[in-house]
C-alpha positions, 0 to 999 in steps of 0.5 A: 475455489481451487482445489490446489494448495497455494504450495502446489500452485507454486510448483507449477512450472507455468508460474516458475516461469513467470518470475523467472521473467519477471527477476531472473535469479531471484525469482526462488528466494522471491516464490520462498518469501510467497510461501513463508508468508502464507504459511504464517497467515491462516486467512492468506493460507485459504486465500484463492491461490490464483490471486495469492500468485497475481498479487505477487506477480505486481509485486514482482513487476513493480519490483517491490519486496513482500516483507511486512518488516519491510512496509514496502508491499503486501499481500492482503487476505480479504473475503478469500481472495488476496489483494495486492497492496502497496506500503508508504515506502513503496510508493516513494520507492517507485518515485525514486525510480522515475529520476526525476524526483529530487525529495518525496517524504511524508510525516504526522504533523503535531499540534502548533507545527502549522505556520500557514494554511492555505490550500491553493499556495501550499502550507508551510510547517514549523518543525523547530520544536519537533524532538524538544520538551515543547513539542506537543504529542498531539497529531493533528494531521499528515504531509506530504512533500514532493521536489522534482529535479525541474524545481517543481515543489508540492505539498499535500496536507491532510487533517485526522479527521478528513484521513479517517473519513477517507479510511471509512469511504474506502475500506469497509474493514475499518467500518467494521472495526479492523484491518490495516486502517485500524491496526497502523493508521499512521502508516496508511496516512503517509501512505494516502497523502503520499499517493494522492500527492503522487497521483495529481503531482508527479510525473507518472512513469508507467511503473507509478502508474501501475501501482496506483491502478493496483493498489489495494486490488485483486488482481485479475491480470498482471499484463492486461491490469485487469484488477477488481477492488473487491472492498468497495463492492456494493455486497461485500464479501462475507467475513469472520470478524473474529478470525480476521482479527488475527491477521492483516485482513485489508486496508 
């Protein structure tokens, strides 16, 4: 563990220089965004501060803002290291950016809004009571849909219940009762059909590459993307399930 505050390992010219590279002007406001954000989380404070500037440094690379009000992509406190993760919007951000998507969007699917099941030609949703008095206020599923420019079309459909048990494979937080699984499920579903749709489907830019391989990882090298997801390791790291109750501990 270092024994530098993440304060000072931020003052340090080498990591100046970093962002200065990776977004010239901004660079100050982004490192500021960093400090305000550890500040204000006691898990993140006491994170390594090596990884705290890794998973900025994604960040940074992919372009994304570090706002928890923003939902595009956070820094996440787990087992004293940070982990570099990426919102639903992020992801359709970087989508955006390849030029050659036409739409992508995800949404929670209600009870009766399914017209046609059938997973090799694609389901199809009937929207037509969603907002009225006769929409149920069941969530039965989530969504993603994806149109490129060329007219390829994709849809991907999860239920709650395949969601839930692929939160459970993948984050042991939610095995134990906490983390971003818990605390937003429905934003890390659009999320998960969303990157799961993008990772078979769409074309892989190098930056949409990147944030698949990155997502909900330490990251050990921004160049090289050398990463290690520490949440699915055999021997977990050790936790205060109390204290991380209080903050984003993973998803």
């Amino acid at each position: 563990m270092s024994t530098l505050t993440t304060k000072d390992f931020f003052s340090k010219d080498a990591v100046k220089n970093k962002f200065q590279e990776l977004l010239g002007k901004r660079s100050a406001g982004f490192i500021t965004s960093v400090l305000q954000i550890c500040n204000n989380n006691d898990l993140l404070a006491n994170a390594e501060p090596a990884s705290i500037f890794n998973a900025a440094a994604m960040a940074a690379t992919l372009d994304l803002p570090i706002n928890a009000n923003l939902g595009f992509a956070y820094i996440v406190p787990y087992g004293g290291e940070a982990q570099f993760q990426i919102g639903y919007k992020g992801f359709i951000q970087l989508a955006q950016r390849s030029g050659q998507v036409k739409k992508i969007y995800a949404s929670e699917i209600y009870e009766g809004e399914i017209s046609k099941a059938d997973p090799l030609s694609g389901y199809e949703f009937d929207f037509s009571n969603r907002g009225t008095s006769e929409q149920s206020t069941k969530i039965v599923g989530f969504a993603s849909r994806l149109e490129l420019i060329n007219g390829f079309e994709s849809t991907l459909y999860m239920t709650v219940e395949q969601l839930k048990s692929h939160g459970q494979k993948f984050s042991k937080t939610y095995k134990k009762g906490f983390g971003v699984w818990k605390d937003d499920f429905d934003g890390m579903a659009k999320k998960t059909v969303i990157k799961l749709l993008l990772a078979k489907y769409a074309p892989l830019t190098v930056d949409v590459q990147k944030a698949i391989m990155a997502d909900q990882s330490v990251i050990n090298d921004v160049d090289t993307m050398d990463t290690t997801y520490i949440d699915n390791m055999n021997e977990p790291p050790t936790i205060d399930l109390e204290a991380a109750k209080k903050g984003v501990v993973n998803d």
